[in-house]
N, C-alpha and C positions, 0 to 999 in steps of 0.2 A: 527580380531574377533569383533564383535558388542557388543561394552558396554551395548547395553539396551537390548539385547537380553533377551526373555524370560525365566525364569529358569527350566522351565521343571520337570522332573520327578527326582527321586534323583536319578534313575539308569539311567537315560539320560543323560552317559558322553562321554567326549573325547573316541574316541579311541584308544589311547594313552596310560593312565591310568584305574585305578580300580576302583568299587564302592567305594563309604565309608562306610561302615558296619552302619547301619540301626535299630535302636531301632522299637522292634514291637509298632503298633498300641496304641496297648492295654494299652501301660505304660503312653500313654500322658493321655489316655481317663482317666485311674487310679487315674492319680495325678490332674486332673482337678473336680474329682468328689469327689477328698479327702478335696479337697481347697488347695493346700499346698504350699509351697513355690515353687520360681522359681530353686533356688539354690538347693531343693531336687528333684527335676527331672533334671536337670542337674548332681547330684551325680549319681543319676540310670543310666542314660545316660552313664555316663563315665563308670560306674561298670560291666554296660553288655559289653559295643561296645568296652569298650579302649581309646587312647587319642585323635582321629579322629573319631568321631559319627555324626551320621545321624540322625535326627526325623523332624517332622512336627508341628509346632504351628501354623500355617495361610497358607494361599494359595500359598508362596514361600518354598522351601527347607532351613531348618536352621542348620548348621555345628557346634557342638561343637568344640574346639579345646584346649587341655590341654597339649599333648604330646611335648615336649622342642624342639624337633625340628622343626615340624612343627607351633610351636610358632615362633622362630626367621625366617623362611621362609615368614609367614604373616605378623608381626610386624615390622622387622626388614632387610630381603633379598630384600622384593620385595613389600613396602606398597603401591608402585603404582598402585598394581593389589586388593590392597583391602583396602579399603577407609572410611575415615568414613566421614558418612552421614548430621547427628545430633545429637546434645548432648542433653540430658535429662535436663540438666539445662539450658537449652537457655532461657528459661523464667526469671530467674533469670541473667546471666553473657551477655545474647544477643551475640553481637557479638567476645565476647574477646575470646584471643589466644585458649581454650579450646575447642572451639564450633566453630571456623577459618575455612577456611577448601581453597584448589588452594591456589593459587596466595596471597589469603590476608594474608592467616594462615603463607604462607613463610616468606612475610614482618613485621607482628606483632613477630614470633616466633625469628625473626635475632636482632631485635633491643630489644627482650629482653632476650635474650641468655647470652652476654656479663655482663648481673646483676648479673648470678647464678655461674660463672667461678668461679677457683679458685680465679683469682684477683679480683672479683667483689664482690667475698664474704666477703672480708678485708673491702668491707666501710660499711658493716652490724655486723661483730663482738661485738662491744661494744654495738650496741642498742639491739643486743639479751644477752647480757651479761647483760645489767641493767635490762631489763624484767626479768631475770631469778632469780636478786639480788633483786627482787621488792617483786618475788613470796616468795624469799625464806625468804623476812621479813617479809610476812603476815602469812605464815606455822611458823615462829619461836614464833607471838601472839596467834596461835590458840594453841599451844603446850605450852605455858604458860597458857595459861586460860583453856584449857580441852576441848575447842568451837568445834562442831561436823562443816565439811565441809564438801563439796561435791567432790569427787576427779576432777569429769566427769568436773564440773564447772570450776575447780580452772586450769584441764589444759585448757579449752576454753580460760579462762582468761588471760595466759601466753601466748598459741601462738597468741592472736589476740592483744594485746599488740607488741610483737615480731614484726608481720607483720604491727601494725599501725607505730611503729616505723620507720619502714625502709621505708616505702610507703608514710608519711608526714615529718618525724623528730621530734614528736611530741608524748610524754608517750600518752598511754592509758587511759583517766579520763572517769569517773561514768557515764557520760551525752552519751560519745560517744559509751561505752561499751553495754549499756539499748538500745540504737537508732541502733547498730549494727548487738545487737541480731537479727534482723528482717531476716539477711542472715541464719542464722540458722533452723529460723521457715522452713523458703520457702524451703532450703533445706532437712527439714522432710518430707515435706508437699509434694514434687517432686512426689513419686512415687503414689499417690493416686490424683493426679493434672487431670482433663479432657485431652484428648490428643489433640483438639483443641488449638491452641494459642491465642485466643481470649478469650475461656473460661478459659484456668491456669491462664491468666494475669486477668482475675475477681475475679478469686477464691482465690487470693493473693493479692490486690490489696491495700488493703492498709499498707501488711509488704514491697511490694516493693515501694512505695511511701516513707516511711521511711525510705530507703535504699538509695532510689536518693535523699533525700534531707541532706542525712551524705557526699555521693557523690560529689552532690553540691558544699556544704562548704569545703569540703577538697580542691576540685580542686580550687575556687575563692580563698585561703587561699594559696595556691602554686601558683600560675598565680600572686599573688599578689608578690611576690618576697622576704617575709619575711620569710625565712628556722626557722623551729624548734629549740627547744634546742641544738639537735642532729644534724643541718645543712638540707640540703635540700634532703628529700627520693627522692625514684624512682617515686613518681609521677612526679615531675619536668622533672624527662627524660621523661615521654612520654606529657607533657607540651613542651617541648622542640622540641618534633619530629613534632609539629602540624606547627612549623614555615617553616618547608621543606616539611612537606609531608601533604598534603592537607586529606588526607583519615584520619587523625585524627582529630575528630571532637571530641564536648564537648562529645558525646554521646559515641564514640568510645573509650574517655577516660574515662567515666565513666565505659562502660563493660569491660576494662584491670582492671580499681582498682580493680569494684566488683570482677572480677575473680581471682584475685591475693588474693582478701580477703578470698572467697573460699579456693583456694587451697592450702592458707600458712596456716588458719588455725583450719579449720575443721577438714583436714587429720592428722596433726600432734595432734591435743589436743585427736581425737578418739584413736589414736595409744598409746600413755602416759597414757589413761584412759587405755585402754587394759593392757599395760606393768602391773602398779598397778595392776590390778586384779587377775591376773596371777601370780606376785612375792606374793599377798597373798595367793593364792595354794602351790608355790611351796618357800619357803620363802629360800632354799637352795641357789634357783640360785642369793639372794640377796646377801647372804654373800661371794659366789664363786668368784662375780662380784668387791667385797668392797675388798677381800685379794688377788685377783688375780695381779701377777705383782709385789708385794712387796714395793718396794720405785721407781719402774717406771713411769713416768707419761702415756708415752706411753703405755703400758698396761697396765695401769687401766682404759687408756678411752678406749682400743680396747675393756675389758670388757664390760664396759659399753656400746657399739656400739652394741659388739653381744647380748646383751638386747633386743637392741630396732631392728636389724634385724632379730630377733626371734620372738619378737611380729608382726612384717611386716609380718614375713613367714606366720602365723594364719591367722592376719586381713591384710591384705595387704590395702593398698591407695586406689585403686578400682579395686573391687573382680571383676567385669565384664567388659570387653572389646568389643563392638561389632565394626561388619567391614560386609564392602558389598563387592561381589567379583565383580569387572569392567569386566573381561575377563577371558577364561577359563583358568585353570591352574592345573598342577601337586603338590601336596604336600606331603611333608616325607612320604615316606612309598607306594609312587605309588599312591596314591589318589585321582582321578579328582574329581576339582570342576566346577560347570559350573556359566557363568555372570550371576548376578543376584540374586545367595546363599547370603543368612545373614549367616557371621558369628559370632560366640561367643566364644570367648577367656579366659579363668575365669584364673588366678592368683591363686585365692582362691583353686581352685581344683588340679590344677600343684601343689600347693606348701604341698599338701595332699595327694597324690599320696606315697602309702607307697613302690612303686616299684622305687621310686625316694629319699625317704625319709623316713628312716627307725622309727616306731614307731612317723608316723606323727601329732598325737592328741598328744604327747607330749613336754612340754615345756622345750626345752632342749639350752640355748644359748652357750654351748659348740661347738655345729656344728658347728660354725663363728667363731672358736678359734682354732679349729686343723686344718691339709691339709687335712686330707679326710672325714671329718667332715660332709660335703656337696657335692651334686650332683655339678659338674664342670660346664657344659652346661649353657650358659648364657638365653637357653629357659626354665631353671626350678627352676631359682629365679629371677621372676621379679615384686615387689611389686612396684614400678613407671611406671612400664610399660616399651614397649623395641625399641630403632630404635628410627627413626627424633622424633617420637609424646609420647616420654618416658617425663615422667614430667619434664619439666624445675626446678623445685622448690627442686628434689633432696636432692643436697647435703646444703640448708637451713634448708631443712626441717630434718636433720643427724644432722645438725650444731645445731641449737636450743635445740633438744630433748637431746643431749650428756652434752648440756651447766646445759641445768637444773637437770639432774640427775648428776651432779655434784654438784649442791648448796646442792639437795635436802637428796638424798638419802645415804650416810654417816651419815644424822643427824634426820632423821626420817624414824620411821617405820609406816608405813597406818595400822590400823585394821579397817576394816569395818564391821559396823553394819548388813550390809546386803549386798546382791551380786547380779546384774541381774541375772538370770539363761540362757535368751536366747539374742537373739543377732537379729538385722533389718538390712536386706539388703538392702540398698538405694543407692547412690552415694558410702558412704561407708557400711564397717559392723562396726556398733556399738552397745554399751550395750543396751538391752533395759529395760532401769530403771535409777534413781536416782544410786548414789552409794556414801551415807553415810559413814563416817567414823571420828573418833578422830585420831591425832598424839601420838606416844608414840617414849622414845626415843628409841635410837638402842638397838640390842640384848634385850628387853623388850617383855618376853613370853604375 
């Protein structure tokens, strides 16, 4: 079958398979004339059609897909027949493991595979332990002095510490934290970015200048052979890989740090902002989480684990997936797709599926604590995403969030002042707002 083959009609499939049930017309014309999000026409979508839906945005056919199996059939059975393209952050990360794609994505994604193992995780334990001991002496001054914080900030502050640690050997100081924010900007700033790359890299231009010259200095600071407090991070490994393999250039090392800086800790510090806001709705599931397990250590961090995979279940790491189909194919449920279909795989929507997920708008981290607690089917939880291009960064990004709601939450309770109401879908979903708040201690109505 011809990969560039034209896509056709959406009822112009194999003969083999079936259509895929087809949102009318009318619903797109609806939500484009409402202005609305993309994420609410993708709900409509799945509410009329089901977990395999059909509609039109542009002159290709575009495939939702939410339904668990036909999730692991695209992401996970057979990624080779659906591909991804480009990543929305290329402007920012260029060409690192995230935005990869053939031949390079396999060689960047092997050589750093072996950092996220379980043994690779053992020479990151202690630096995300002291970030976490860092956080929890700055929350123990604010809670001495009454000092209003930011929740959203204070976990930026912890995962990017966290990941500068492990990536130079080198705490987190004032100077690097002010010059790093710049990834954060560029990352709000992605979805309203011209779709030219000529024009986003103008339109950001001097927060990514900012970025490569943090960049810079880290990597001439590891090249220089003087490891950190903490010994030498994973920069040095791909420092190391540039003496065998020629494809790692300064530049190439620069888009693995940036990208590594992205995805250790954007996703984890949005995810911890969530948890918080959430255990201030539901303040039960804090204490369930603190006396769960009694004198176990082991179940009190399971507790604590199904926390933070209940907040993932909500906001997952990134609520949207897309994928292009190479060639034609069958999916769950008798399905044809033809080459050429964009597809769109949402996280967010599977894990809101109340036919999957009973009483889904609610925050319940009991589900991750009994056997039948949760849908089984590895296509109807996947907040890292599933198969070879599921995030590397996993079980760090488990490891850190577990570490700190350990310092933290035993010994404070968050009341915030005030609450986002709605939420920005971008790379991730996050609050969108400040989110003010004092420390108080526990059990303190």
């Amino acid at each position: 079958m011809n990969p560039e083959a034209s896509p056709g009609s959406l009822r112009d499939v194999p003969t083999t398979g079936r259509p895929v049930p087809e949102a009318e017309p009318g619903l797109v014309e609806r939500w484009r004339s409402q202005g609305g999000e993309l994420v609410e026409l993708l709900s409509r979508v799945r509410e009329r059609c089901g977990g395999v839906a059909a509609f039109r945005l542009g002159p290709a056919p575009t495939v939702l897909v939410t339904d668990p199996q036909a999730v692991q059939h695209v992401l996970a059975r057979h990624p080779e027949r659906y591909v991804k393209r480009s990543h929305r952050a290329r402007v920012l990360i260029g060409d690192g493991v995230l935005a990869a794609t053939g031949a390079a994505w396999k060689r960047q994604r092997r050589l750093l595979q072996s950092q996220f193992t379980g043994t690779g995780m053992r020479r990151y334990e202690q630096r995300i332990t002291e970030a976490a001991r860092t956080t929890a002496g700055r929350w123990g001054e604010y809670a001495r002095t009454g000092q209003t914080l930011d929740v959203g900030r204070e976990m930026r502050r912890f995962a990017l510490d966290a990941i500068w640690r492990s990536l130079t050997g080198h705490p987190l100081d004032d100077g690097t934290e002010r010059e790093v924010g710049a990834v954060a900007a560029v990352a709000a700033a992605l979805p309203t970015l011209p779709a030219d790359v000529t024009g986003a890299q103008d339109a950001v231009a001097a927060d990514l200048a900012r970025i490569d010259a943090v960049a810079r200095h880290a990597i001439e600071a590891a090249r220089s052979g003087a490891p950190g407090p903490d010994g030498p991070g994973l920069l040095r490994v791909l420092i190391d890989a540039a003496t065998e393999r020629p494809e790692y250039t300064d530049q190439l090392i620069r888009d693995e740090l940036v990208t590594l800086l992205v995805a250790g800790h954007e996703t984890t510090a949005t995810t911890l902002t969530w948890l918080y806001l959430l255990l201030h709705r539901y303040p039960a599931a804090r204490e369930h989480a603190l006396t769960a397990g009694g004198e176990s250590p082991a179940q009190r961090r399971q507790a604590l684990q199904a926390l933070i995979h209940e907040t993932l279940r909500l906001y997952p790491s990134a609520w949207i997936l897309p994928r292009h189909v190479t060639e034609d194919d069958i999916l769950a449920g008798g399905y044809a797709v033809r080459a050429g279909t964009d597809i769109l795989i949402s996280p967010y929507l599977t894990h809101r599926d109340p036919e999957l997920w009973p009483e889904p708008e609610h925050f319940d981290p009991r589900r991750f604590l009994t056997p039948d607690g949760r849908p089984t089917h590895p296509g109807a939880y996947y907040p890292f995403g599933l198969g070879p291009r599921a995030c590397l960064g996993l079980q760090f990004a488990l490891r850190e969030s577990t570490v700190l709601l350990e310092h933290l939450l035993p010994v404070h309770t968050v009341a915030f002042h005030s609450a986002p109401t709605k939420a920005v879908y971008g790379i991730t979903v996050r609050p969108d707002g400040p989110t003010p708040a004092t420390l108080q201690p526990p059990h303190c109505p």
